[in-house]
C-alpha positions as CSV (number, residue, x, y, z in Angstrom):
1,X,108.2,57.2,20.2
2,X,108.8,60.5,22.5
3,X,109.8,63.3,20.6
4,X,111.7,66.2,22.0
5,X,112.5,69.5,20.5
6,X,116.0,70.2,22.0
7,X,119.6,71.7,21.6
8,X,122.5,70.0,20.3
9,X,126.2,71.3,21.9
10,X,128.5,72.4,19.1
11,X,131.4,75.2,19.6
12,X,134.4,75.2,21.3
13,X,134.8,75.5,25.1
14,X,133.4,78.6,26.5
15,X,131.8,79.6,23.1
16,X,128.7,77.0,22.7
17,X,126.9,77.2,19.2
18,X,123.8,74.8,19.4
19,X,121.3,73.1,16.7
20,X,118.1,73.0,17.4
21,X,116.5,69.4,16.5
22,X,114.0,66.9,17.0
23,X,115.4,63.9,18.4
24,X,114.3,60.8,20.2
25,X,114.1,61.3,23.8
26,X,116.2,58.4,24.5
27,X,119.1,59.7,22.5
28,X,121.9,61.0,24.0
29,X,121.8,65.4,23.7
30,X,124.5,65.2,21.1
31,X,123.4,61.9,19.3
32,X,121.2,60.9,16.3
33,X,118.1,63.0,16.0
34,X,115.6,62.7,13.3
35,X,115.3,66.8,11.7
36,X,117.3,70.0,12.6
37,X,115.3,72.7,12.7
38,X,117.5,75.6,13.0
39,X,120.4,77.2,14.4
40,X,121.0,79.1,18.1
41,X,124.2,81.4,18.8
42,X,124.0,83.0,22.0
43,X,127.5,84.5,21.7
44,X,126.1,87.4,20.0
45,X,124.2,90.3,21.4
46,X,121.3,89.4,20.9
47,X,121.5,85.9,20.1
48,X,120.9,84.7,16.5
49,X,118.7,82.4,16.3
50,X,117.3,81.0,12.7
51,X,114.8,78.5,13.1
52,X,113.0,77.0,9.7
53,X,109.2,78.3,10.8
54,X,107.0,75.8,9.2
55,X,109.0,72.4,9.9
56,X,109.2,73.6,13.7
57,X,105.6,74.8,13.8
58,X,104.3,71.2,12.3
59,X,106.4,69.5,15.2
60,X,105.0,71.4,17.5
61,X,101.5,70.8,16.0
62,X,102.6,67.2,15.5
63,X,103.0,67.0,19.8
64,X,107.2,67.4,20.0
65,X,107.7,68.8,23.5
66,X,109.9,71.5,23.5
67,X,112.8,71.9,26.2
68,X,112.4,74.6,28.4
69,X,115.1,77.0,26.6
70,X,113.6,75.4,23.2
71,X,110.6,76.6,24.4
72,X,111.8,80.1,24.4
73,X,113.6,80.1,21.6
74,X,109.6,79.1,19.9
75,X,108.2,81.4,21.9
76,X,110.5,84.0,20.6
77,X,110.7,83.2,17.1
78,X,106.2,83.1,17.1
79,X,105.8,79.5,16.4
80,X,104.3,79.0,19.9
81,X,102.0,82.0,19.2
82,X,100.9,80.9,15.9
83,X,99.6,77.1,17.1
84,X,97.8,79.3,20.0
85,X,96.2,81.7,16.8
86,X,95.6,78.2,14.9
87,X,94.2,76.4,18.1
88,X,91.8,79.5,17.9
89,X,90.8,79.3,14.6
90,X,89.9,75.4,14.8
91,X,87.4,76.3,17.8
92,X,86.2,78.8,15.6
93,X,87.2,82.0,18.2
94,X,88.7,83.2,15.2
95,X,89.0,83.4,11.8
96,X,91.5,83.3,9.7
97,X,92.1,86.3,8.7
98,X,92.0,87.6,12.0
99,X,94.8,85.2,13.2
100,X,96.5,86.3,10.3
101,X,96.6,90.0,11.0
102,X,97.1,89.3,15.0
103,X,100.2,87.3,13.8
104,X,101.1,90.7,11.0
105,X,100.5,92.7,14.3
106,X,102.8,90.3,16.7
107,X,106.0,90.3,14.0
108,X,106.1,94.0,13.4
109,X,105.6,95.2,17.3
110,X,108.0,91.9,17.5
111,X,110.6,93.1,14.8
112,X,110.6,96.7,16.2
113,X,112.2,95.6,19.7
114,X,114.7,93.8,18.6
115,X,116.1,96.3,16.3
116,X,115.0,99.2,19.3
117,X,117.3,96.6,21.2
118,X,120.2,96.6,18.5
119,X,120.0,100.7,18.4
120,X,120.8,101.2,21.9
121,X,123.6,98.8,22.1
122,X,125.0,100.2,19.4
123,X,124.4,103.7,21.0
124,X,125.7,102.7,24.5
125,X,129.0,101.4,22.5
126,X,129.3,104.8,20.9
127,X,128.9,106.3,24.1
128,X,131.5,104.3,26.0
129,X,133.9,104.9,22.7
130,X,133.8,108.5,23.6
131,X,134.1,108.6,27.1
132,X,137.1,107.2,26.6
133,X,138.5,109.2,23.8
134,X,137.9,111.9,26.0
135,X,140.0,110.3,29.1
136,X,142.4,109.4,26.6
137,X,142.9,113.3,25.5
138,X,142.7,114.2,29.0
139,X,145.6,111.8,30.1
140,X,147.5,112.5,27.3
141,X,147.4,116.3,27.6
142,X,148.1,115.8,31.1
143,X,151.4,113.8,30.1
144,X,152.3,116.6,28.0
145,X,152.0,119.6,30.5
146,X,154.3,117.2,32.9
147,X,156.6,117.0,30.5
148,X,156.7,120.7,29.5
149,X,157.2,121.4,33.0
150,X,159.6,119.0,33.2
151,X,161.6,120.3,30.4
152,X,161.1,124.0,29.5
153,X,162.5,125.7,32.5
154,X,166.0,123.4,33.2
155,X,167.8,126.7,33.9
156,X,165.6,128.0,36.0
157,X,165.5,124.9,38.3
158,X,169.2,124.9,38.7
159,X,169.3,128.3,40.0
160,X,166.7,128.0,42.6
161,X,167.9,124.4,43.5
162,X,171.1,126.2,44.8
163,X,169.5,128.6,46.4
164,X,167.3,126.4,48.1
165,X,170.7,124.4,48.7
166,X,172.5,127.5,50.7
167,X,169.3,128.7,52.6
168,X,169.2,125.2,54.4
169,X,172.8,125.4,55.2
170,X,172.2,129.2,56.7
171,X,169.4,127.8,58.7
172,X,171.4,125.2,60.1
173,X,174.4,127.1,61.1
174,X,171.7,130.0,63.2
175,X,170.2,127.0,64.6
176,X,173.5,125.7,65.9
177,X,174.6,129.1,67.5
178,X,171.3,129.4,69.0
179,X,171.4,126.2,70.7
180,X,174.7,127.0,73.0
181,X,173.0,130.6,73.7
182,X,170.6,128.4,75.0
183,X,172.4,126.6,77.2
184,X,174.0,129.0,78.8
185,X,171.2,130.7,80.2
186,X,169.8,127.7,81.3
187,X,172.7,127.2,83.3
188,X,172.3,130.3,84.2
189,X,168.6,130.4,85.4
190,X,170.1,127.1,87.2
């Protein structure tokens, strides 16, 4: 029997939530399988993804082929780099100890990314948070010099509304007893 290490579809539409399990290559992706290994959300930045080390590392060790995005999910989580440490240690490149600390080594440079990772998305949220606090003050102290324009000097505005009203008037009534002025001496330069 074929054995796969693979995801199973759980979640709603547009927000998948998958199991990772060994199952039968013949079954169907959502069917029977024979263990679940773990867990993989990949709605959350980054992913969670908890995986149950030793039962996935004795699959792998046992020959399960891993999808390809199982594969990364191994590769991520160190199983795939601890049967490389243990295929090392049975052709005697290495010893035990050594694999061990390689692994040590691997996990902490390993652990330290992903939080680095975490930090600045957390930073670059903080950052967008105040950007726009800071439009948002901006707008809103626009708004309210608008409306203390708008409504401080009402008196004022009248005032020069009607004078602005009886200079238009003035300027139409010279531009009317220019234009017959005009017309006359063209007549007469006719």
């Amino acid at each position: 029997m074929a054995t796969k290490i693979r995801l199973q579809r759980f979640g709603k539409k547009g927000k998948p939530f998958f199991h990772v399990v060994v199952a039968d290559s013949r079954s169907p992706r959502d069917g029977k399988f024979i263990e679940r290994l773990g867990s993989y959300n990949p709605n959350t930045n980054p992913a969670t993804i908890e995986i149950n080390f030793e039962k996935a590392l004795d699959w792998v060790n046992k020959g399960a082929e891993p999808t390809d995005t199982c594969r990364a999910i191994l590769s991520y989580k160190g199983v795939l780099y601890k049967k490389h440490l243990e295929g090392g240690v049975k052709k005697g490149a290495l010893t035990e100890e050594q694999a061990a600390t390689k692994f040590a080594e691997w996990l902490s440079s390993k652990g330290e990314k992903i939080e680095g990772k975490k930090d600045n998305l957390v930073k670059s949220k903080d950052e967008a948070k105040q950007i726009a606090l800071a439009a948002e003050s901006k707008k809103n102290a626009d708004r309210a010099a608008a409306l203390a324009i708008k409504n401080a000097p009402v008196a004022e505005e009248v005032v020069e509304e009607e004078a602005v009203e009886e200079a238009p008037e003035a300027e139409t009534t010279a531009a009317v007893e220019e234009t017959p002025a005009d017309e006359a001496s063209a007549e007469e330069k006719a």
